[in-house]
N, C-alpha and C positions, 0 to 999 in steps of 0.2 A: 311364506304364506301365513296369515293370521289364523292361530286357533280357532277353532266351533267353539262356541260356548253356549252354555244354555241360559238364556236369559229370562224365563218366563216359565213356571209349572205350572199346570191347568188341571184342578181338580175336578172335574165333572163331576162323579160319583163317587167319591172314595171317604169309607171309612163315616165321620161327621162333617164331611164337606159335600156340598150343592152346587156347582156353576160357581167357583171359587179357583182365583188367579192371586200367585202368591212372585210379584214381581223379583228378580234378584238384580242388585247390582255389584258395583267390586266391593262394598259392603252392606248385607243386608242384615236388621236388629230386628229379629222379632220377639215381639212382649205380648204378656197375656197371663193371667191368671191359671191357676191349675186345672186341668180338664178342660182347658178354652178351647183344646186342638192341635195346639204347637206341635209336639210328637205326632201326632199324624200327618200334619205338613209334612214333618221332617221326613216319617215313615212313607208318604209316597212318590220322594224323592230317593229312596232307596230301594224301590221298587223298581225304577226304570232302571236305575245304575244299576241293579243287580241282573237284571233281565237282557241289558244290553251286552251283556257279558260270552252270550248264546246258550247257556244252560236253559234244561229244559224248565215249563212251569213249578212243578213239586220240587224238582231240587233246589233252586232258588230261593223257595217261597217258604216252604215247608222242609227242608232238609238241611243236612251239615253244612254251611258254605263256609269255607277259611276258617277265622275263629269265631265272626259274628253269629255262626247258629241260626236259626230258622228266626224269617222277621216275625217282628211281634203280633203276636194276633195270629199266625200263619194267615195263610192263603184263603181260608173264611172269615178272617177276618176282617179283610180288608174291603169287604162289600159292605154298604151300609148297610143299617137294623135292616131286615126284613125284608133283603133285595139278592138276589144271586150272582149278580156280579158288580165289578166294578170298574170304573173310567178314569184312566189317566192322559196328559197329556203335554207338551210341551212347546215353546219353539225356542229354538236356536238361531244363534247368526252368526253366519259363517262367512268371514271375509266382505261382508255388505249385504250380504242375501240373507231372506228371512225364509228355515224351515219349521212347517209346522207339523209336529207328528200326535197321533191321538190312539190309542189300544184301547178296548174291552176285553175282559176277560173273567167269562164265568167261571164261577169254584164250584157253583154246586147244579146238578149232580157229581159232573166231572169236572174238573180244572182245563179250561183252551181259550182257545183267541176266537173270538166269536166276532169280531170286527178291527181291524185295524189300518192307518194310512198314514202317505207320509206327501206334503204338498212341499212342492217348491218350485224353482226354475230347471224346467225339461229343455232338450235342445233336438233341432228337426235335422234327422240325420241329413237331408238334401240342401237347406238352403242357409244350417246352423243357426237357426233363427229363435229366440228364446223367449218362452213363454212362462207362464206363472199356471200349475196345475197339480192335479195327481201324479207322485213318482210312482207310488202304487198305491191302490187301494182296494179292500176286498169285498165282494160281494156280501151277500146273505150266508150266516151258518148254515150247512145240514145239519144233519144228525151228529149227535157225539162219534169218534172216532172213525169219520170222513175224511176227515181234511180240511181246509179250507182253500176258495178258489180265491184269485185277487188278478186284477190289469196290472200291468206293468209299463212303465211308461218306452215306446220305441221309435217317436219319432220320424214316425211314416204316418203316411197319408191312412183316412182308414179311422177304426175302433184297435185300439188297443189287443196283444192278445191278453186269455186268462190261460195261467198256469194255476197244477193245485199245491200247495206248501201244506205241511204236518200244523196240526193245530197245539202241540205242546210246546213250541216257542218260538217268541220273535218272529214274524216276516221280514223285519228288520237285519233279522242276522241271518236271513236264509235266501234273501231275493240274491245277492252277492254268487252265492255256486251255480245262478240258474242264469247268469250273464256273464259271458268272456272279457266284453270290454272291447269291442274291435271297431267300432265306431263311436263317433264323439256324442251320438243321443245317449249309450251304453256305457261312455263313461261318466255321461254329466248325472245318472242313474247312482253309477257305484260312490261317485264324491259326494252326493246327500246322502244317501244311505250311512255313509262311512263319517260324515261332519256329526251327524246326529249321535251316532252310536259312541264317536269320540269322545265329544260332549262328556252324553251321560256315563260313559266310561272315568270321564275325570272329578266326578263326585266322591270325594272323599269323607266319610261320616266319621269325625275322630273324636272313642271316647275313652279317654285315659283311664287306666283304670289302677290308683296308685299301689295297689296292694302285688299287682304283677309285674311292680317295673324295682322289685327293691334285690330280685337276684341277678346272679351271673347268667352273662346270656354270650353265646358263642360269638366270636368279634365279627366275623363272616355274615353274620345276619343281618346286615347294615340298613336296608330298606325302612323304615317305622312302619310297624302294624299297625291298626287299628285300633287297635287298645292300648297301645304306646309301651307292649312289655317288654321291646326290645332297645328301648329307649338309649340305655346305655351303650352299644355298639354303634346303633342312629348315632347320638351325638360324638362320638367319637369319632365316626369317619366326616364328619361335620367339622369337624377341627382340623382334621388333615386335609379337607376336599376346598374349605372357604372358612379361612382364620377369620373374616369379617364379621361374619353371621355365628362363629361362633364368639368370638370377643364381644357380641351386641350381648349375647344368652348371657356371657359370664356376668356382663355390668347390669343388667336386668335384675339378675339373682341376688346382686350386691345391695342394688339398690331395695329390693323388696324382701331379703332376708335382714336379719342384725347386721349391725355395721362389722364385727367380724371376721364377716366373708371375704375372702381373700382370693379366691377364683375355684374354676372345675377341676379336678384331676379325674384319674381312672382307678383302679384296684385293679391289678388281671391274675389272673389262675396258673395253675402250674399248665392247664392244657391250651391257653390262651384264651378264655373266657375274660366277658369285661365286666364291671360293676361302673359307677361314677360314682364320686365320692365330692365331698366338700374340703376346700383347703380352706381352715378357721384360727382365727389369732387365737390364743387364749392369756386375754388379759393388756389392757389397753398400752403396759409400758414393758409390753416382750414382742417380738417380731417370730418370734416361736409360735407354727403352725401345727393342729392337729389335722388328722384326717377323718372324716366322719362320712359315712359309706352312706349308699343310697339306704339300707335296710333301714337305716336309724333318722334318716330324713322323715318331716312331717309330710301329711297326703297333698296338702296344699301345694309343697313347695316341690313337689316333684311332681305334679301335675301341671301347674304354670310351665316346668323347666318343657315337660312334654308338648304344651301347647307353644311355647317357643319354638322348639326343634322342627314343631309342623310344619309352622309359619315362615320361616327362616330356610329350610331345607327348599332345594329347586324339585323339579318334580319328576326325577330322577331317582330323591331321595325318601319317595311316598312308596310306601305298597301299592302300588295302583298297578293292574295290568295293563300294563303302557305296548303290550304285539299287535299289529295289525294285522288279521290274516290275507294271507298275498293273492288274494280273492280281490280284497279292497283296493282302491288307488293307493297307490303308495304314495301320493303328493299332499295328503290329507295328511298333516298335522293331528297329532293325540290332543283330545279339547284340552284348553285353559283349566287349570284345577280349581275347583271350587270345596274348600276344606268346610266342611259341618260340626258347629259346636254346640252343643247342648249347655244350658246353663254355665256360660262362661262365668259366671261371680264363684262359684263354689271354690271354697278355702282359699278365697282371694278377699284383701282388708281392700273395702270402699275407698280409701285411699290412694289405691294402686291403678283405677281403675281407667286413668288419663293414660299409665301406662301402656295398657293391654290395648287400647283403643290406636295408640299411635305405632304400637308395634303391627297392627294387621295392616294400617297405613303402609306398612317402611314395607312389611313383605308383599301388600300388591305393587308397590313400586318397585322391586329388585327383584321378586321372582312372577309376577302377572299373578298371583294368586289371589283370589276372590275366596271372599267369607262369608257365611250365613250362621250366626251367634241366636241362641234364645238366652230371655234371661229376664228376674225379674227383681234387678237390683238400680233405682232411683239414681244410686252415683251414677251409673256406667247410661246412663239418659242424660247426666246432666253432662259428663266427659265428652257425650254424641254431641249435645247441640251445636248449632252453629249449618254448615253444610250437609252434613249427614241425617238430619229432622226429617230429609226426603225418605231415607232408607230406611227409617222404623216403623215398620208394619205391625197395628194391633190387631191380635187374635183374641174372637171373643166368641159366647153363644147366643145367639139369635134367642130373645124372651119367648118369640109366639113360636118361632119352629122348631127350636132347640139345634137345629145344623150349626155348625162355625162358622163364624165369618172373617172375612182378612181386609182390613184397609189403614192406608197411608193417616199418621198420626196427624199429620199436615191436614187432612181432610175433616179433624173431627170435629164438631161446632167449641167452640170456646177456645180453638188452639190459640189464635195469633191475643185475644183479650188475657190468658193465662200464661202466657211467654212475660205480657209486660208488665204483670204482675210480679215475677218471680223466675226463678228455675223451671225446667222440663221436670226433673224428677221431682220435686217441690209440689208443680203445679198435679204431678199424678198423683202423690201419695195423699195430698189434701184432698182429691178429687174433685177439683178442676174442671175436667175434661169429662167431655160426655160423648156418646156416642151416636155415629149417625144415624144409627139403627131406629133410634127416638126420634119420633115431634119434636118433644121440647125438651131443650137441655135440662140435662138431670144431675150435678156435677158430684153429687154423692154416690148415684149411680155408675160413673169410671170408675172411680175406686172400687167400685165391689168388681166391675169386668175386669181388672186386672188383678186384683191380690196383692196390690203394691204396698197398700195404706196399713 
């Protein structure tokens, strides 16, 4: 069965977003100047992936979660200036069918779900017959700590019934305990529920953080966290699990450290703790290797090594809570992984940047894994052009309403006369490209909405 994946984030209300749809494909580049929004995109993308998880509002939002810690802004922040809550949303496609899921959820006074729903294809317990509707959706809020009521979709003749669900999380992860499954409307109910939650369950936000990947880390801990500090037992069961993906990392590291380099090894502890270490020639006419441990590695290069190991690891090998509670179909597939990178150029030379470009190629081809890269480096635009022009989304701010906006670089006035003039990244830093946000092309004005120039 084909993974859920989420193909589409629907910013309604969130943060510096308006009625703002940030498409994703098996790669999506998004560009933009500082403060244009990027990190909020990103931020409420980790919003649903954390919520879909069933934790309640505040702990999710505002509390310890793993090692990522409370998202940014907490849970007020994430409403625009001077509004009390905010609106996310998404859809998915699961096997050919399109779900579309949508939440509100006010922070203030109290943090709840004050509307949420989830549309797809419902199935009529009697004649199996399949329609395009509400799986569920909820009424009007009451009062803070009420509840909230919502239809459910059953597949009889009739209005839907209303049950009440807890307003401090997900409907999404709570319609599941209040159905068995015993009929086929009941379970076409539990496979959207469970497509969408997969989904956003396979959103992966990796941001390496070099300073925690330079100790011993117990070999047992093999999974890669989020912050990539386990990087070193990651890549090591990497090597024993798929010699392939890790021979691509060692030649990678050859290629874009000094010529040198001679491949990965390990360091291990008296208690089996691992490090990775570099095997280095010393001196062009000795074949005499030293070893040079991760602690004494630059940030750059053991940050690349962690964006490799991502990329290259199946998704098996993600921290990702991959359980399905036995509530859900079990025929539902954990979504497609979509890894999130922040500013991919950092401590990477512009000349490398064909590289990193064709390694997230090789990894959506051998592990189905989908990318979503910021970044605001002209090589890594010019490394895209060609067929990927489609998937570079600019983020920019709106002059008269100050909101962010998101659109396909393809779309901007001046794009296809600035291609044949020159380079992508060329054509941005000169600023070229204007936005459609303008009448009339203004090509000095791209450069300032991006920050490129």
């Amino acid at each position: 069965m084909t993974a859920a994946r989420v193909t589409e984030l629907n910013l309604v209300a969130f943060k510096s977003f308006r009625s703002e749809t940030l498409p994703l494909d098996d790669l999506t580049l998004l560009i933009g100047r500082n403060s244009s929004g990027k990190s909020n995109a990103l931020d409420g993308l980790e919003v649903l992936a954390r919520l879909a998880e069933g934790e309640d509002l505040i702990d999710a939002l505002d509390g310890r979660r793993r090692e990522m810690g409370a998202l940014r802004g907490g849970s007020e922040g994430c409403a625009p200036h001077g509004e009390d809550s905010f609106t996310l949303g998404c859809k998915v496609d699961s096997g050919g069918e399109t779900l579309k899921y949508q939440v509100t959820i006010e922070v203030r006074p109290d943090i709840r779900i004050v509307a949420e729903r989830l549309y797809g294809v419902g199935v009529a317990v009697a004649s199996g017959a399949r329609s395009y509707g509400p799986i569920f959706e909820t009424r009007r809020a009451g009062l803070p700590g009420t509840g909230i009521e919502a239809e459910v979709h059953n597949g009889k003749q009739g209005s839907n019934p209303w049950s009440r669900f807890r307003d401090s999380r997900l409907l999404l992860t709570q319609v599941p305990l209040l159905i068995a499954g015993s009929n086929r409307a009941e379970r076409s109910v539990l496979r959207a529920v469970a497509a969408v939650r997969n989904a956003l369950r396979g959103i992966f936000h990796f941001d390496p953080i070099p300073h925690l990947m330079r100790d011993f880390v117990p070999g047992r801990d093999v999974e890669l966290r989020r912050t990539g500090e386990n990087l070193s037992p990651a890549l090591r069961n990497l090597q024993s699990t798929d010699q392939g993906a890790f021979g691509r990392i060692e030649e990678l590291v050859r290629l874009i450290a000094d010529d040198g380099v001679r491949g990965i090894s390990f360091v291990r502890s008296e208690l089996g703790d691992v490090m990775l270490a570099l095997q280095e020639a010393r001196g062009a006419a000795t074949e005499r290797t030293e070893r040079t441990p991760a602690r004494e590695m630059s940030d750059g290069l053991l940050r690349f090594i962690g964006i490799a190991t991502a990329l290259l690891s199946p998704q098996n090998g993600l921290d990702i809570d991959a359980a399905t509670s036995s509530l859900l179909d079990q025929d539902e597939p954990l979504g497609g992984v979509l890894i999130v990178l922040e500013e991919l150029e950092n401590g990477l030379h512009p000349s490398q940047a064909h590289r990193v470009l064709e390694l997230i190629r090789e990894s959506s081809r051998l592990t189905g894994t989908r990318v979503l890269i910021t970044s605001h480096s002209p090589a890594l635009l010019d490394a895209a052009e060609g067929s990927l022009n489609e998937n570079i989304i600019v983020c920019y701010r709106d002059r008269e309403s100050g909101y962010s906006k998101l659109e396909r670089i393809t779309e901007l006035p001046g794009y296809a006369v600035s291609l044949a003039e020159g380079s992508l990244g060329a054509a941005i830093t000169s600023g070229k490209l204007s936005s459609a946000a303008y009448d009339e092309p203004d090509y000095a004005e791209f450069q300032r909405l991006l920050g490129l120039g």
